[in-house]
Structure formats: structure tokens, C-alpha cells
C-alpha positions in Angstrom: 0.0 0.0 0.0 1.6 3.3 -0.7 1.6 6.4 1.4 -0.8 8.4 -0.9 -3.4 5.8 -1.2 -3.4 5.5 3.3 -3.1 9.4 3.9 -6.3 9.5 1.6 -8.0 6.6 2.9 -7.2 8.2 6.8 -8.2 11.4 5.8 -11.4 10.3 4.4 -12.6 8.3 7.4 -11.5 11.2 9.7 -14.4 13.3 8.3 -17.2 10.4 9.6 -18.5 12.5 11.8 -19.8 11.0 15.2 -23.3 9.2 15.1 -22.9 8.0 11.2 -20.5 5.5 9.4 -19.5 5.0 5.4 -18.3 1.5 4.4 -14.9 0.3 3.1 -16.4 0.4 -0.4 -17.5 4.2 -0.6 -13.8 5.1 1.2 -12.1 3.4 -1.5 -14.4 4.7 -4.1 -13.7 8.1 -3.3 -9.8 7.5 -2.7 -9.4 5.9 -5.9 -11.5 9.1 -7.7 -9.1 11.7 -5.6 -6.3 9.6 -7.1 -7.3 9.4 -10.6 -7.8 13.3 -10.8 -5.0 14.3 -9.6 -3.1 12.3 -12.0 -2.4 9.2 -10.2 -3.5 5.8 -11.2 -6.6 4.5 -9.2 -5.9 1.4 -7.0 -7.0 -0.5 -4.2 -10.4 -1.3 -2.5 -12.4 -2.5 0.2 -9.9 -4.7 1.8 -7.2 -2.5 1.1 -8.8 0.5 3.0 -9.0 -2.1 5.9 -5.6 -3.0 5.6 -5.0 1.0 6.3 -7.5 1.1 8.8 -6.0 -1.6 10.4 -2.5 -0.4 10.0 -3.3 3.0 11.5 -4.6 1.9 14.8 -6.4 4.6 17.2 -5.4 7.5 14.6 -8.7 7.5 12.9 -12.2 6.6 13.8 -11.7 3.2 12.5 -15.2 2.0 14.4 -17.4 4.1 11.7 -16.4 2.1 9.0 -18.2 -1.1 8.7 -18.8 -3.2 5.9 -21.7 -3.5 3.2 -24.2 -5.0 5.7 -23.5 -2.4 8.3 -21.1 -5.4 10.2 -18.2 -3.6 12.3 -14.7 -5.2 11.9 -15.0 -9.1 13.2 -11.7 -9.0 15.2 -13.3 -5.8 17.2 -16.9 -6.2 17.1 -17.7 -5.6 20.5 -16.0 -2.2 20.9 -16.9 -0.6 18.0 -20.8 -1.5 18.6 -20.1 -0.2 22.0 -18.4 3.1 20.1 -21.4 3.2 17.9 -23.7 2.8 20.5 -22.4 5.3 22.6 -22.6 7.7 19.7 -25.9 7.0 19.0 -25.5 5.4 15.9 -28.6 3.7 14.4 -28.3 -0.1 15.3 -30.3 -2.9 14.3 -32.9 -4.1 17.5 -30.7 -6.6 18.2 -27.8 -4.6 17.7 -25.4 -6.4 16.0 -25.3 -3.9 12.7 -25.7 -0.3 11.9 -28.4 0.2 10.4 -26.8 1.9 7.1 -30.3 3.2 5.3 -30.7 5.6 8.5 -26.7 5.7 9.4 -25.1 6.1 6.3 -22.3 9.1 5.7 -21.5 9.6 2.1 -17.6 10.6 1.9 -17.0 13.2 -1.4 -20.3 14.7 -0.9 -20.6 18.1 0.7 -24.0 17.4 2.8 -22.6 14.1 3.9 -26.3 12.3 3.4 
């Protein structure tokens, strides 16, 4: 993974703002759009903006990015619903998932919904 591609991908989830989430798909959909208009060739998805997120630790709000069906990371589950929670994220009733139709943050647009 090259530095552009993480500073982007960090950047991107640090504008989730608190009580919403994106998934790893939309990150890397607008990453890979910043890329290609600047110049740069486009690269990398999903699972490589969770190998960022994972790679970067506590420095981003990595608990507002789940994936497609609103699922937190598996190997932290249980903090990041307790994150979400806390937040007041919209969780399914038995709150496993976010619910995304009511949770969802749209990174690139300039209303965020």
C-alpha cells in the first residue's frame, strides 16, 4: 500500500462524523476518484482500506467504518458496537449492525447524506 493511497483513505474516514458510518467500499471509491484526478492511477479497494484502517490503529475513527451490511470489523466487534452505541449510531434491535439506510455518511459529498 503506498503512502498516498493511506493518507487518503485516513483522511477520508476522519471526516465520519460522530453518530454516522461509510463503508470500506465508498472510502475506496472516493480514494481511488481523488487519485485518478489528480493524475495518479486509481488502485485499491475494500480490503485495502482495511488493511489502512488496520495499519493505522487509534489514529482515525476506524469503528465508523463497517462493511456493506452495516457489520463492524469481526476481530473488534464488540468495541466498535459499543463506540457506535455510545454515539448514538442507528443499530439494528438486536444490535449487531448499523443500520446503514438511517446511518449512512456519504464521503466526497458536501451534505454528507
Amino acid at each position: 500500500m503506498d503512502d498516498d493511497y493511506g493518507e487518503m483513505v485516513r483522511e477520508v474516514v476522519g471526516c465520519v462524523p460522530a453518530g454516522r458510518v461509510t463503508t470500506y467500499g465508498l472510502v475506496a471509491e472516493v480514494v481511488t476518484d481523488r487519485l485518478v484526478a489528480a493524475g495518479l492511477p486509481g488502485r485499491g479497494g475494500p480490503r485495502q482500506v482495511g488493511q489502512v484502517m488496520a495499519q493505522s490503529g487509534g489514529d482515525v475513527p476506524w469503528w465508523r467504518v463497517v462493511d456493506a451490511s452495516g457489520r463492524p470489523p469481526p476481530a473488534h466487534t464488540a468495541e466498535a458496537l459499543m463506540r457506535l452505541r455510545a454515539e448514538g449510531t442507528a443499530l439494528a434491535p438486536d444490535g449487531t449492525r448499523v443500520l446503514i439506510g438511517r446511518a449512512v455518511w456519504w464521503p466526497g459529498r458536501s451534505d454528507g447524506a
